[in-house]
MISE-104190 format. One record per residue (C-alpha): x, y, z. Coordinates in Angstrom, 2 decimals, decimal comma. Example, Ala and Ser with C-alpha at 12.3 -4.5 7.8 and 13.67 -1.06 7.14 Angstrom:
2
12,30;-4,50;7,80
13,67;-1,06;7,14
END
This chain:
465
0,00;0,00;0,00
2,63;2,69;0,64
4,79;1,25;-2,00
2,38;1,58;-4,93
2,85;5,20;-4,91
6,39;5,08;-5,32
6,47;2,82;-8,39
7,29;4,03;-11,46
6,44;2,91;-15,48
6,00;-0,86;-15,64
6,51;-1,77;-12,21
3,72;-0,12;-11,38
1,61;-1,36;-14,28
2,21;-4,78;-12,85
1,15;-4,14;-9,30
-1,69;-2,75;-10,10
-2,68;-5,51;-12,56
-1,60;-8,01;-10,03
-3,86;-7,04;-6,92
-6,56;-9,35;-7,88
-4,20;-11,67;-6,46
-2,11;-9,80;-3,94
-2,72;-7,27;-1,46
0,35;-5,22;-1,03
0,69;-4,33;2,82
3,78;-2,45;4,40
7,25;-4,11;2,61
5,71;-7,13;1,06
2,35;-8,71;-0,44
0,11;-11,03;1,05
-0,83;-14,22;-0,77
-4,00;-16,31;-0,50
-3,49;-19,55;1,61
-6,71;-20,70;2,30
-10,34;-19,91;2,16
-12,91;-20,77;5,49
-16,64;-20,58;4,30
-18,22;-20,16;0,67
-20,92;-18,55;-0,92
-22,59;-21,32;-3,16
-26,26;-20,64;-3,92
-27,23;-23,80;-5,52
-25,41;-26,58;-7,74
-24,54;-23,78;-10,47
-21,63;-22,60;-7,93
-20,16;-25,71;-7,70
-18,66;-28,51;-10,28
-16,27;-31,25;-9,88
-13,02;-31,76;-12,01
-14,43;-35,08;-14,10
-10,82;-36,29;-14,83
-8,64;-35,17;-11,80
-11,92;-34,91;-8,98
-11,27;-31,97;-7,77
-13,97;-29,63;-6,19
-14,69;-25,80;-7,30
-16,83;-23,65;-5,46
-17,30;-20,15;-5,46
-16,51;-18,13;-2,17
-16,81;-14,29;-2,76
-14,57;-13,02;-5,68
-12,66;-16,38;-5,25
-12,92;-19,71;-6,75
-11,63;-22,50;-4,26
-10,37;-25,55;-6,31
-10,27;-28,27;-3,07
-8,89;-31,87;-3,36
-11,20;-34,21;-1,25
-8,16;-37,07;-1,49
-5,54;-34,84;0,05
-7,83;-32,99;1,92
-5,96;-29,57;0,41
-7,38;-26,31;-0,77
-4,94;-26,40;-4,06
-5,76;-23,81;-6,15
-7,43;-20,34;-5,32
-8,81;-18,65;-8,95
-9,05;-14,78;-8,51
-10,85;-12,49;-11,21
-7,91;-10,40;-13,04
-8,15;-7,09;-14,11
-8,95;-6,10;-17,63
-5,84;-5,99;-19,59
-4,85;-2,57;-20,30
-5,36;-0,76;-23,94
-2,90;-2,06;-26,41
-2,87;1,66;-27,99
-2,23;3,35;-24,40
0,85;5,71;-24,70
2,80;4,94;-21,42
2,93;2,44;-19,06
1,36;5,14;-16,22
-1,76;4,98;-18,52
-2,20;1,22;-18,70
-1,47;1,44;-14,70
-4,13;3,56;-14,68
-6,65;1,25;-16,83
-5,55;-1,38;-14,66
-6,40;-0,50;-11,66
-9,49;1,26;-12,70
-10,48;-1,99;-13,77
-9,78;-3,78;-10,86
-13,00;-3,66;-8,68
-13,71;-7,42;-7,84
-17,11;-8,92;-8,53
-18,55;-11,41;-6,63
-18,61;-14,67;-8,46
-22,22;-16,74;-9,07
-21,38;-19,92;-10,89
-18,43;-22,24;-12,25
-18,02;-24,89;-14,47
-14,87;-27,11;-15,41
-14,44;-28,31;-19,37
-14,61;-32,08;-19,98
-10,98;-32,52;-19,73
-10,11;-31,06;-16,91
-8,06;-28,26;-18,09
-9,88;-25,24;-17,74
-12,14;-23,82;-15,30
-15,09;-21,11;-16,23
-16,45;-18,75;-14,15
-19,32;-15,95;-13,99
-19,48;-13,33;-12,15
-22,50;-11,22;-11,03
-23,32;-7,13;-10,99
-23,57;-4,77;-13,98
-21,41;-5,72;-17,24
-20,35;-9,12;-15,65
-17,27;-11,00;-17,12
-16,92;-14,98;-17,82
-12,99;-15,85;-17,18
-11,70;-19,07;-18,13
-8,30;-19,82;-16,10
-6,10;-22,89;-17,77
-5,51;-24,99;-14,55
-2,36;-26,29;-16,06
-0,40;-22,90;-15,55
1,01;-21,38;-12,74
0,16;-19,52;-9,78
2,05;-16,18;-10,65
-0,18;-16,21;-13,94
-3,36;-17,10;-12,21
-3,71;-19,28;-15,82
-6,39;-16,85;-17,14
-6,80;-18,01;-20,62
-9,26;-15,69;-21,39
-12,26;-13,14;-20,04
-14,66;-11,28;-21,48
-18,07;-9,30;-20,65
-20,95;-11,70;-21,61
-24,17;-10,29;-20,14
-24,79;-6,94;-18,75
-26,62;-8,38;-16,25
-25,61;-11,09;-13,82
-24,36;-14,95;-15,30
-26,56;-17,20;-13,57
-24,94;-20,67;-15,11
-22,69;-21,44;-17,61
-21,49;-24,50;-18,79
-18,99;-26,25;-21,40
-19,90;-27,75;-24,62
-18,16;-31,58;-24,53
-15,99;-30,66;-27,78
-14,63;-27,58;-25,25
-14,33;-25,11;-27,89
-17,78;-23,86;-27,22
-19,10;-22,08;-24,15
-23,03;-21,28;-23,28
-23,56;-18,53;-20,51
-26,92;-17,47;-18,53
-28,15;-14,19;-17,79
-29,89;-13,61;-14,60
-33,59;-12,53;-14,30
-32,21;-9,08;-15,67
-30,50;-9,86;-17,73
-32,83;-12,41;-19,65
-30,44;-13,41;-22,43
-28,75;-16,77;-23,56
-25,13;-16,71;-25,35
-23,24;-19,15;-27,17
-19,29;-18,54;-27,05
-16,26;-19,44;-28,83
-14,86;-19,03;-25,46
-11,14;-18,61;-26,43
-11,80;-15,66;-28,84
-14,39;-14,49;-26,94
-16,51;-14,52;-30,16
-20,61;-14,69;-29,36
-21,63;-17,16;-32,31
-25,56;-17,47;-31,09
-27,96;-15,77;-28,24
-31,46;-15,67;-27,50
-34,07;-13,89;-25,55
-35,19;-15,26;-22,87
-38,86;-14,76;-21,48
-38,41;-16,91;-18,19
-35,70;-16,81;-15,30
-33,32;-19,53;-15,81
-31,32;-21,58;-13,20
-29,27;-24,00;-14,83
-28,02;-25,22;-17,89
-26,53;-28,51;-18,80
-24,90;-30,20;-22,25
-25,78;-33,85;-23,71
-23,12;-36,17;-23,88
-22,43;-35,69;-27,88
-23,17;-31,58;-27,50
-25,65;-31,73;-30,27
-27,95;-29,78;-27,67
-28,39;-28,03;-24,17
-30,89;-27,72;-22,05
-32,15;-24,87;-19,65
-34,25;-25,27;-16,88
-35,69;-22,70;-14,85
-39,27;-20,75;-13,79
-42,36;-23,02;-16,30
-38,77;-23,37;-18,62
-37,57;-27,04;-19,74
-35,85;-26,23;-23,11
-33,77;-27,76;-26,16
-31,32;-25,83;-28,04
-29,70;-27,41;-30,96
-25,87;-26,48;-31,14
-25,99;-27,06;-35,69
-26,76;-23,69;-36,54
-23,99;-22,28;-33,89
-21,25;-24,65;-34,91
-21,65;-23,78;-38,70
-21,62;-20,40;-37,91
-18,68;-20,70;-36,55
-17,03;-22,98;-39,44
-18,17;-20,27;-41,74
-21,20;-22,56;-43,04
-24,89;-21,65;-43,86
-26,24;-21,08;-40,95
-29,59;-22,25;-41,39
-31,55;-23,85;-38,98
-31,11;-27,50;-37,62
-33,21;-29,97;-35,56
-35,25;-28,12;-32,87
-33,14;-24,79;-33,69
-35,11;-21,86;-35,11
-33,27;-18,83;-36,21
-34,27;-14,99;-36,87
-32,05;-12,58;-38,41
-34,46;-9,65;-38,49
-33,26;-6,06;-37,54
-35,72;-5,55;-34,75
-34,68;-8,77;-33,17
-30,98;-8,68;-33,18
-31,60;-4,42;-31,75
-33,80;-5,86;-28,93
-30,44;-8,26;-27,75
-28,38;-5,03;-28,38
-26,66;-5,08;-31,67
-23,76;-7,69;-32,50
-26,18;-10,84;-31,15
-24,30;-13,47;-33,54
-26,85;-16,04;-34,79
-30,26;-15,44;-33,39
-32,09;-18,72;-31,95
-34,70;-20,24;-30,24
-35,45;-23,75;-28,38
-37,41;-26,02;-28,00
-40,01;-26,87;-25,25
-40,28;-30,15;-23,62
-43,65;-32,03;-22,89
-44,12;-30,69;-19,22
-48,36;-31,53;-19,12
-49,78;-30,95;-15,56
-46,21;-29,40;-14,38
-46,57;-26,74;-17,16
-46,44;-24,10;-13,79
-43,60;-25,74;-12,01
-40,27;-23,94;-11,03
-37,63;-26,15;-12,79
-34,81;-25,12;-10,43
-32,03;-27,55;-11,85
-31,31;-29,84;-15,28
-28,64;-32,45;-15,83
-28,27;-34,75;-19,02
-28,01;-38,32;-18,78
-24,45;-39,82;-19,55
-23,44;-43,46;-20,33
-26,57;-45,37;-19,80
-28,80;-42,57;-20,00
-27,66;-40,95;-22,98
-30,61;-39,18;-24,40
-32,37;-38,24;-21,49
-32,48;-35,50;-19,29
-33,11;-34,94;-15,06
-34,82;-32,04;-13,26
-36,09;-31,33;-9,82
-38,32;-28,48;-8,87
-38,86;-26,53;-6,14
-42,09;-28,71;-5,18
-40,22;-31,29;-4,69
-40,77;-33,44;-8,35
-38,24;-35,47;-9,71
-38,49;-35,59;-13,70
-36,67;-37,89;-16,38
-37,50;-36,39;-20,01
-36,50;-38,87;-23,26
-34,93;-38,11;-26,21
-38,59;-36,69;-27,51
-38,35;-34,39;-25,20
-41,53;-36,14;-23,45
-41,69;-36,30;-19,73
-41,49;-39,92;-19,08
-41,52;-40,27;-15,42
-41,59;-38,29;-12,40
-41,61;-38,64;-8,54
-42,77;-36,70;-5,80
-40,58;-36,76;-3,02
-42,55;-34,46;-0,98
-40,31;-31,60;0,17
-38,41;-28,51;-1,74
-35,73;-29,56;-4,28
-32,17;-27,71;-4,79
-30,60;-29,71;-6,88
-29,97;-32,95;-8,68
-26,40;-34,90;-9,91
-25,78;-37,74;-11,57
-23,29;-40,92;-12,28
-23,59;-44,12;-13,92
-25,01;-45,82;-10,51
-27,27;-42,90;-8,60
-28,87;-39,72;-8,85
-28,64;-37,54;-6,01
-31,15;-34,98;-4,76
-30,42;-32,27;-2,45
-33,85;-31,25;-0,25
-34,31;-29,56;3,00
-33,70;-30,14;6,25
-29,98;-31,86;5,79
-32,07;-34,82;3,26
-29,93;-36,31;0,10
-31,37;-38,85;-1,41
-30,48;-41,37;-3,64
-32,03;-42,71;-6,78
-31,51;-45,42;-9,80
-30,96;-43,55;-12,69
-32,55;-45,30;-15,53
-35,92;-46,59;-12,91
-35,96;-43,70;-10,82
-36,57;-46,05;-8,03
-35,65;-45,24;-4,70
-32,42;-46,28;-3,20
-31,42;-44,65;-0,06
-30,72;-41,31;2,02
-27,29;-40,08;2,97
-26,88;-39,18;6,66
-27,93;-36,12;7,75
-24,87;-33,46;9,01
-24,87;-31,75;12,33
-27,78;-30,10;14,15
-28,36;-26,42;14,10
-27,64;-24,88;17,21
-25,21;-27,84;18,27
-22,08;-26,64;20,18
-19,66;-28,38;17,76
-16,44;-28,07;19,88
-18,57;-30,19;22,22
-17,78;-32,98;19,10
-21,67;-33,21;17,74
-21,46;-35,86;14,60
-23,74;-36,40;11,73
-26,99;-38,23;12,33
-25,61;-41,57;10,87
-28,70;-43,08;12,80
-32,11;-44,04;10,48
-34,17;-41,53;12,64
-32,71;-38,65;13,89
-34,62;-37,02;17,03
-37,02;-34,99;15,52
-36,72;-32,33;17,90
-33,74;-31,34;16,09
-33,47;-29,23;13,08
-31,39;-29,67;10,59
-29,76;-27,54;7,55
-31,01;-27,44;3,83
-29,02;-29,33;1,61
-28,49;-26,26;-1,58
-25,93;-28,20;-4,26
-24,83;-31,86;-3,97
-22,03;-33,32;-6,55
-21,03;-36,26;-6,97
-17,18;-36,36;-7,05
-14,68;-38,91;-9,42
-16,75;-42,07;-10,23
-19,47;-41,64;-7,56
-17,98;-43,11;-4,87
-18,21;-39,85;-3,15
-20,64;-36,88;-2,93
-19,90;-33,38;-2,38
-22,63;-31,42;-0,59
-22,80;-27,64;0,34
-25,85;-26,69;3,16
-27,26;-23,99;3,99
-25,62;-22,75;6,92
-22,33;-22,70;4,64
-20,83;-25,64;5,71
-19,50;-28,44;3,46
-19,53;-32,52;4,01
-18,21;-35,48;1,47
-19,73;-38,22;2,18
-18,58;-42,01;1,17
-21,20;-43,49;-0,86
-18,89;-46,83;-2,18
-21,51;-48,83;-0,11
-24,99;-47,33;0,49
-25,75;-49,50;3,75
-22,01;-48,67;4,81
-22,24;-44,50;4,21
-19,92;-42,39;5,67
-18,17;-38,85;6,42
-15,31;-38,27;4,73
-14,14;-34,92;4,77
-16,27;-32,05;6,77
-15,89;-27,97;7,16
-17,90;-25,71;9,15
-18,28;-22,02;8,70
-19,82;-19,31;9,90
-23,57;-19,62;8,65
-23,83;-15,59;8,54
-21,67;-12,42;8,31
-18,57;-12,03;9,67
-18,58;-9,17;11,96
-14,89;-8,91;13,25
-11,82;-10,80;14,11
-8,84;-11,36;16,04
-5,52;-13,04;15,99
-5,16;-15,06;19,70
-1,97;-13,77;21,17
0,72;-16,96;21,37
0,79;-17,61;25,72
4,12;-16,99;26,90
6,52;-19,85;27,02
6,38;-20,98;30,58
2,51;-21,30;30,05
2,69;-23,16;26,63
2,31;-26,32;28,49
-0,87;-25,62;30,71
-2,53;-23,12;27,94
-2,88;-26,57;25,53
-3,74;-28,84;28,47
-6,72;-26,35;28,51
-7,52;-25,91;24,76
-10,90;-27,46;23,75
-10,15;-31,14;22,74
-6,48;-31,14;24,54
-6,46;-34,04;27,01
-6,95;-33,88;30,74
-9,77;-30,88;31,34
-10,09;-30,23;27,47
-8,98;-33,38;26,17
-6,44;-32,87;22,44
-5,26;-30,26;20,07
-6,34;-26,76;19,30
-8,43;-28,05;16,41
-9,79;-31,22;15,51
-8,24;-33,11;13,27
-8,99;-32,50;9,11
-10,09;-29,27;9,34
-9,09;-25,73;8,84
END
């Protein structure tokens, strides 16, 4: 802070365009170790690495990347500032654009490409950016492969095209538009209007469509007419995609629009009024169709004729639904996963429910692993759930803020695996605890909660922050 004025030229170009990942305080700069609490909404601000595992969440203006097998917080993803002009005169200008530009948004949703490689984020206010960091580069570079405004209001989901190239971002109920990216360019290829709020989005397998789910909203896009747009083709319509070109409706997305198209709707009968508040598309086994949950509690499974084939009332709000070749998951209130077949839709178990509000946790209160919990207790809601590698684990983010994976290998045998608690609210203040003087180090941990004797262990418990 009382070095930045002193900088001259370049050096202080590259502060400035650096502080989205270091705060400069006295002599040196502080760098981000670790990350206690999130700010996940639902299952569009979270996704799970499909090659390497890993889990991303959104926490503020930070993505946490967190390894449940090492039990490490590996990677922290900060927004960067906009690059500065290439036709700025000195390096004190681009300083100047850089640190104008470096105002942090908080971030709404993330998304990793099928390979692994590259992460996606959105973030949320007025003229809102998607970044795409390249998890393969280093720290000092943050690996921002490339960022761009999308939406000038809020992203609400976005998600990867299997093929990677392609990119499809959300705007909130602002916003109200849908765009179709080729993400490295930053080149809008397709967009539509959209008439209802939207929640989530999700790809099928061979990324000849998307769907969108979201208020009396199930809907098909076809990807054709993008993709030859793109490839410098005709870009006339394909499948269930409709396209308009008129003046009036490319003015009413504002101008440059790309390709102009519209979806299809699925078959939703007597739920024509439901909230649709999340979408996934079958993989493997259930290639062709598609699973959504509303906030009434309905689990859905559409075919490939976009026909809703089978539902199932499970009798509570809905937040979310994930999928892998052996269960569905669906994340209710009151702490409740539960677990279904994927192709039947038949009913296969619930994971354990986590701690108890109002619980004094130092006092070591564990997940309900019991059948029937006392129902005097309450019980946080269960907002995003994902399952993590091949299933054998499930991710789940609640309410309060707190975070549990849970073993699923065996569903009579489930278990905690990894758990973090937070602060369910805002943080007010904080302190740093004084070390005790050396002749007292001895009696101050006897006394520590969990130390042995009148507390009983360490400071903390083990695997946590």
């Amino acid at each position: 802070k009382g070095h930045t004025g002193e900088m001259k030229g370049k050096k202080k170009a590259k502060a400035a365009a650096a502080c989205g990942a270091c705060v400069g305080s006295g002599g040196g700069a502080a760098r981000l170790e670790r990350v206690l609490g999130n700010t996940v909404a639902g299952n569009a601000g979270v996704a799970v690495n499909p090659v390497g595992g890993e889990v991303a969440y959104v926490a503020g203006c930070v993505v946490v990347v967190y390894n449940p097998r090492t039990n490490k917080q590996c990677k922290f993803l900060t927004v960067p500032a906009a690059a500065a002009d290439a036709g700025a005169q000195d390096s004190a200008t681009a300083a100047g654009q850089a640190a104008q530009a470096a105002g942090l948004k908080p971030l709404t949703c993330v998304c990793f490409s099928p390979t692994g490689k590259y992460l996606a984020a959105g973030e949320s206010g007025y003229q809102p950016r998607v970044i795409v960091w390249d998890l393969t580069s280093s720290y000092k570079t943050l690996g921002v492969t490339a960022h761009f405004h999308a939406h000038k209001y809020s992203v609400s989901c976005i998600a990867f095209a299997p093929s990677t190239k392609y990119l499809v971002s959300v705007g909130s109920q602002h916003d109200g538009t849908l765009k179709v990216w080729e993400w490295r360019t930053g080149t809008l290829l397709a967009s539509a209007k959209l008439s209802s709020v939207v929640y989530s989005v999700s790809f099928s397998e061979d990324g000849t469509y998307f769907v969108t789910a979201g208020n009396r909203h199930v809907r098909y896009w076809n990807m054709d007419a993008a993709i030859k747009s793109d490839r410098g083709g005709s870009a006339a319509g394909a499948g269930g995609l409709a396209l308009r070109t008129s003046a009036s409706a490319s003015a009413s997305l504002g101008g440059n629009s790309g390709v102009l198209i519209e979806g299809r709707s699925a078959n939703l009968g007597s739920h024509r009024d439901s909230i649709f508040v999340d979408i996934v598309c079958g993989r493997g086994p259930t290639k062709g169709c598609v699973f959504s949950v509303t906030s009434k509690g309905i689990l859905h499974s559409f075919n490939s004729s976009r026909q809703m084939e089978k539902w199932v009332d499970l009798r509570g709000p809905l937040f979310g639904v994930s999928l892998c070749d052996r269960f569905m998951s669906c994340a209710s209130v009151d702490g409740n996963i539960r677990l279904f077949h994927p192709i039947s839709l038949q009913y296969i178990g619930t994971i354990p429910k986590p701690h108890p509000i109002g619980v004094d946790l130092i006092a070591g209160a564990e997940p309900s692993m019991g059948p029937r919990p006392d129902p005097a207790l309450r019980f946080p809601d269960v907002i995003a759930c994902r399952f993590v590698g091949d299933g054998a684990k499930v991710a789940a983010f609640y309410s309060d803020h707190s975070m549990y994976v849970w073993g699923v290998e065996d569903i009579s045998k489930v278990y905690k695996y990894r758990s973090f608690m937070a602060h369910s609210s805002s943080v007010w203040d904080l302190a740093v605890a004084p070390p005790p003087p050396s002749d007292e180090s001895a009696e101050h941990a006897r006394r520590l909660p969990g130390a042995g004797g009148g507390g009983g262990g360490g400071a903390l418990p083990a695997n946590t922050f």
